[in-house]
C-alpha positions in Angstrom: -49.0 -2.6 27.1 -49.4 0.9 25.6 -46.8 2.3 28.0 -44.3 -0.7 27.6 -44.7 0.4 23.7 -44.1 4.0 24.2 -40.9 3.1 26.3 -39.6 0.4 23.4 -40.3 3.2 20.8 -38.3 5.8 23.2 -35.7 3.7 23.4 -35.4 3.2 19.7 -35.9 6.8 19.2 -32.8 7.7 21.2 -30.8 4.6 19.7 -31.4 6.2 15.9 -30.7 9.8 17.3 -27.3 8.4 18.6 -26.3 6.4 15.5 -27.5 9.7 13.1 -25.5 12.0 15.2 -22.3 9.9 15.4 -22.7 9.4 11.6 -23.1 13.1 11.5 -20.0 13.3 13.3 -17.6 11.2 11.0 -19.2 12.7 8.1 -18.4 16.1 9.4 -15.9 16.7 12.3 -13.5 14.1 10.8 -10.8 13.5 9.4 -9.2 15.4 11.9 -5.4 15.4 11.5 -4.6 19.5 11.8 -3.7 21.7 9.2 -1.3 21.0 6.8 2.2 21.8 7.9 4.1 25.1 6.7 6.8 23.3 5.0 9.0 24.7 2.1 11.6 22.0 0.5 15.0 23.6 -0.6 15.9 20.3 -2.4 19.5 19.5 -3.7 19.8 16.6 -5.6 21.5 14.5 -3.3 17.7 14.9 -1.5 16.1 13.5 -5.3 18.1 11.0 -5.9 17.0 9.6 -2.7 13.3 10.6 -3.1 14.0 9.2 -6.6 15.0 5.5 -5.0 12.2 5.3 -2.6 9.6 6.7 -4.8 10.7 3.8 -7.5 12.3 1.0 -5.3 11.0 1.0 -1.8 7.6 2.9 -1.5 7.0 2.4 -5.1 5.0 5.4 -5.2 5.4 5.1 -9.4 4.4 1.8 -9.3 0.9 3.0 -8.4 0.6 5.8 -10.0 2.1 5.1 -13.5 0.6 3.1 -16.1 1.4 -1.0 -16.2 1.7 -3.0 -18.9 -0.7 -6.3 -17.3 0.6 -8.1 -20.8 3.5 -8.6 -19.0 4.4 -11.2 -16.1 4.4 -8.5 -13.0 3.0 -5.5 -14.8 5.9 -3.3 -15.5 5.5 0.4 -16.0 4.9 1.7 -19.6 7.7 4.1 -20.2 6.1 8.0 -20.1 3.9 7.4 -17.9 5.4 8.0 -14.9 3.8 9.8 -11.8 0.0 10.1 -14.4 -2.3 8.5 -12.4 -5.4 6.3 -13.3 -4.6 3.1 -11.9 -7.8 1.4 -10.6 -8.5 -0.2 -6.9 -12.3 -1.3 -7.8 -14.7 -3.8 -6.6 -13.6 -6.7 -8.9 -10.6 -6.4 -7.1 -11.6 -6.8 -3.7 -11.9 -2.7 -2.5 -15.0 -1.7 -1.1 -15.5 1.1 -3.7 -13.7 2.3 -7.0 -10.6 4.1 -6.3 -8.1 5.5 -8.5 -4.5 6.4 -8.4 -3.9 10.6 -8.4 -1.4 12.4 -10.9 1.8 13.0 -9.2 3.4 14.4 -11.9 3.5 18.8 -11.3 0.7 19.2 -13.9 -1.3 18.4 -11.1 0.2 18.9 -7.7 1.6 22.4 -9.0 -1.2 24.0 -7.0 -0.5 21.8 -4.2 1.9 23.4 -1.2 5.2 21.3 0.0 2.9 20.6 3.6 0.0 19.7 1.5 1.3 16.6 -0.1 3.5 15.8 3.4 0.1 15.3 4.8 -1.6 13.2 2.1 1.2 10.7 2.0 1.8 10.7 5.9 -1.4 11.2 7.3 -4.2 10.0 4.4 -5.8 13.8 3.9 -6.6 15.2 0.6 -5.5 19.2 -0.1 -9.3 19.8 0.2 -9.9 17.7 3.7 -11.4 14.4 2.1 -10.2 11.1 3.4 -8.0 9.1 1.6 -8.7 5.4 1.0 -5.5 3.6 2.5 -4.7 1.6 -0.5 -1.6 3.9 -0.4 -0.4 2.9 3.3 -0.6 6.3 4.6 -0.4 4.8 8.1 3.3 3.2 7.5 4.2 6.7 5.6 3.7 8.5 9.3 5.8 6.1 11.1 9.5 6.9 8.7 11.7 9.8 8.5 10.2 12.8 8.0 13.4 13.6 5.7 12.9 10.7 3.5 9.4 11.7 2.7 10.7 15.4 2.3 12.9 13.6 -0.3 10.2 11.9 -2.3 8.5 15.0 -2.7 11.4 17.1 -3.8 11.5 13.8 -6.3 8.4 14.0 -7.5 8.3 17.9 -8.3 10.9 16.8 -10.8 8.7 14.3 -12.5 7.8 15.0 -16.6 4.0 16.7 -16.5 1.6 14.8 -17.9 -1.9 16.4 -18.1 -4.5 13.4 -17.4 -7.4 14.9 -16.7 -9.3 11.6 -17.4 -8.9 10.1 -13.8 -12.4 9.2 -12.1 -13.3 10.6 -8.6 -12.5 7.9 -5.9 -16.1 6.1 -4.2 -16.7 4.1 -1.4 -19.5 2.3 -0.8 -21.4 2.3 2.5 -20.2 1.9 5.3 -16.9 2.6 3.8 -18.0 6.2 3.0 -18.4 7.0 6.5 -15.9 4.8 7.9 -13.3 6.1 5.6 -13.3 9.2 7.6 -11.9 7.4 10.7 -8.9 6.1 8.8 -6.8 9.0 8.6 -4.0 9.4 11.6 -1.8 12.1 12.7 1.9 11.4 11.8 4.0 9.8 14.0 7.2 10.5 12.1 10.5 8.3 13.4 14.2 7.7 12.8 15.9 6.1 10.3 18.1 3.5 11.9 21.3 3.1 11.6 21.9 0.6 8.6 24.7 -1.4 10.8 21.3 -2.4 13.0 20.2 -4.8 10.0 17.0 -5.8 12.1 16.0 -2.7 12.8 17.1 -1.0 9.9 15.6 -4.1 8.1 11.7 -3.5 9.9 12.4 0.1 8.9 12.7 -0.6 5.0 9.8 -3.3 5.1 7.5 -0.9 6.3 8.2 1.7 3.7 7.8 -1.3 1.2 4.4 -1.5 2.7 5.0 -6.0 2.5 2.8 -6.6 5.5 0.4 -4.8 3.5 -0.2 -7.6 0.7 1.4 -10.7 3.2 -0.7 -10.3 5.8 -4.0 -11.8 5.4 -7.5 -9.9 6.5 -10.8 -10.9 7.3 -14.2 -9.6 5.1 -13.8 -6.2 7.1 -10.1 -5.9 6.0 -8.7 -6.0 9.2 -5.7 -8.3 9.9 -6.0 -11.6 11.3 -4.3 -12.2 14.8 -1.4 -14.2 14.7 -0.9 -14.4 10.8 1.3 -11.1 10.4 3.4 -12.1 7.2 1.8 -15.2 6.8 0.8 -14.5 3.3 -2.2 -15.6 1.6 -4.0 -12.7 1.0 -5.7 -12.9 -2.5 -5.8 -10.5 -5.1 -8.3 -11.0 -8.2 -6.8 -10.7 -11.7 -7.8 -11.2 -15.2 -5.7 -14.3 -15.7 -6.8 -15.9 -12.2 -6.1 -15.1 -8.0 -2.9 -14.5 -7.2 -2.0 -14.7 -3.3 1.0 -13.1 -1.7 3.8 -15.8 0.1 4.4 -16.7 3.7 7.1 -14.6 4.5 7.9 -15.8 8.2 10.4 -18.1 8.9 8.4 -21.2 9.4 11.2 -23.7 7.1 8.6 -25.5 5.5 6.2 -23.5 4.2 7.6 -19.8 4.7 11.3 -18.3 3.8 12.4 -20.7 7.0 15.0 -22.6 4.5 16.4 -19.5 2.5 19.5 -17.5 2.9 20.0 -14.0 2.6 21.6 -14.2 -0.8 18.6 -16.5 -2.4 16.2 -13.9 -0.9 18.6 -11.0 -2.7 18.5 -13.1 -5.8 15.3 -13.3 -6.3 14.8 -9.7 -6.3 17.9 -9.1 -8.5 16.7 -11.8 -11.4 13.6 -9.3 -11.9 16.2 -6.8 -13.5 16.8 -9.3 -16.3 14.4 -8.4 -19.7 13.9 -12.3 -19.8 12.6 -12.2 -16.0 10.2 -15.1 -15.3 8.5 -15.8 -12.2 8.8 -19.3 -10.9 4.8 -19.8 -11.0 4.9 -19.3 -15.0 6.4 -22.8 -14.9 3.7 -24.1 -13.7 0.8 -21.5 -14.9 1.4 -20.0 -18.3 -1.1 -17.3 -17.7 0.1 -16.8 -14.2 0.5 -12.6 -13.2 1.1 -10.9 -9.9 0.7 -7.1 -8.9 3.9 -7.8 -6.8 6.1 -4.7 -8.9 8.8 -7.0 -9.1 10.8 -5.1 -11.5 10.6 -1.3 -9.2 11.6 -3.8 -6.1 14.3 -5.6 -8.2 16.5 -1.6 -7.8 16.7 -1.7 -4.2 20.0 -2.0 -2.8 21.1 -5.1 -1.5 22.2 -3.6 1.2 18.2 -3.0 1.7 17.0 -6.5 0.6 19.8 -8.0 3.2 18.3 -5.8 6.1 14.7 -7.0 4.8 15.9 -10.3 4.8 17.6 -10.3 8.5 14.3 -8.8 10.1 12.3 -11.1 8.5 13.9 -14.4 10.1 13.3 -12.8 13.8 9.4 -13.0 12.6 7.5 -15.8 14.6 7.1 -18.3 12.3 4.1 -19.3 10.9 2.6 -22.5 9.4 0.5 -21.3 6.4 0.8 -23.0 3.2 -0.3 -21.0 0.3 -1.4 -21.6 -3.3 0.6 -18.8 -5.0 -2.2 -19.3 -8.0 -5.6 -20.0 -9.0 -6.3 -20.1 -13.0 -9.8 -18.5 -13.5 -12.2 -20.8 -13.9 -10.6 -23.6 -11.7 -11.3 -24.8 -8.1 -8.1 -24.9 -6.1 -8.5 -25.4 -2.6 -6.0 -22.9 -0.6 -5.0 -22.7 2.7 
């Protein structure tokens, strides 16, 4: 019996050495993406104009990182805030730690090299090495064009400084802290497809946007569920109530099935109006989303139509969604 316990505590031994030396490992030897590259923008402003429109109305980089006015239906940006930081990611709102949004604007990333911040947005590594959390999809930045997100940072070295030296440090909780360091990817990189190719050009666009993002639904580890890519449903905790993202495959009956290209454009477009209401207010006064409505409303329709035409070659998927749950009520959801 003695020797059949000295084997079982052996074996345990060895199982906690190899669980406190993989930890070890994360914690230490990762992320592991290389250095940052030597990279030196000589932007024109044909380059920020462009960084300017996908920094504002595709990635929506400014979405994240400005201040938004939650008083209002879709959270617009308050004016002079651009690029400062703060926003929160924290517990009540589903993240497995508290993370906040960094300062874009050059009173911050001043001391930050050209290569530095083409790794943070592509890869998901801090200037000092840390792990970024990938509520910014860091993973979809390293599949685009390297030249587009050469452009968003020759953009956002144009941005106003604003000193907002307020912003917390970013925490995850355990396991998150050590699993966080397994996140981070080297960048792919890809081509921009020719615009003529409106699926391709169309998948291209949506996975700047980041859509699959906030329409795919995840299980509790955050991972997404098999067979429900763009089904919508996942739900995001707000002051007023949950707010869940739409079905976005083609299924006609309870996804985008039914629509045509220029309802899906105009939905986007009636977001540019000050008035702008989204159908759900109709039914729930206090209804709000954190779908930036008003940043995507300013892309082109050329870009919505391409969205659009890749979206209907998604297998469609059955998945009826309650858009909204008040606080405080019991709506069942499927």
């Amino acid at each position: 019996m003695k020797k059949v316990l000295r084997i079982l505590a052996l074996v345990v031994g060895v199982f906690v050495l190899l669980i406190a030396g993989s930890v070890a490992y994360i914690k230490t030897a990762l992320p592991n993406v290389g250095p940052a590259p030597a990279l030196t923008i000589q932007a024109d402003s044909a380059q920020i104009s462009r960084g300017k429109y996908l920094a504002n109305h595709v990635a929506v980089c400014i979405d994240c990182h400005s201040e938004r006015d939650w008083k209002v239906v879709a959270g617009p940006l308050v004016p002079g805030t651009e690029g400062k930081g703060g926003e929160p990611f924290t517990h009540d709102m589903g993240f497995p730690g508290s993370y906040y949004a960094k300062n874009l604007t050059p009173a911050h990333l001043s001391g930050w090299s050209d290569g530095e911040i083409y790794r943070a947005i592509t890869t998901g590594v801090s200037k000092d090495g840390h792990a970024l959390f990938p509520v910014m999809p860091y993973l979809n930045y390293g599949k685009v064009d390297p030249d587009d997100i050469k452009a968003i940072i020759a953009y956002v070295r144009t941005l106003k400084p604003i000193e907002n030296p307020s912003i917390p440090a970013s925490q995850s909780d355990f396991p998150m802290n050590v699993i966080i360091n397994t996140m981070p990817a080297k960048a792919e990189g890809g081509k921009r497809p020719d615009p003529a190719d409106s699926v391709a050009y169309g998948h291209y666009v949506l996975t700047f946007a980041g859509c699959g993002e906030c329409h795919t639904p995840v299980d509790d580890k955050g991972q997404p569920l098999p067979g429900m890519t763009l089904a919508g449903g996942r739900a995001f905790a707000m002051p007023p109530g949950t707010v869940r993202s739409s079905n976005l495959t083609s299924d006609p009956e309870t996804g985008i099935g039914s629509w045509t290209k220029e309802a899906f454009v105009s939905r986007f477009k009636a977001a540019q109006k000050d008035d702008f209401k989204h159908p759900a207010t109709l039914e729930h006064a206090g209804f709000n989303t954190i779908m930036p409505w008003r940043m995507y409303s300013g892309m082109s329709e050329q870009d919505l139509g391409a969205i659009f035409a890749y979206l209907k070659t998604v297998t469609p998927v059955k998945n009826k969604v309650t858009v909204f749950t008040p606080r405080g009520k019991e709506i069942a959801s499927r």
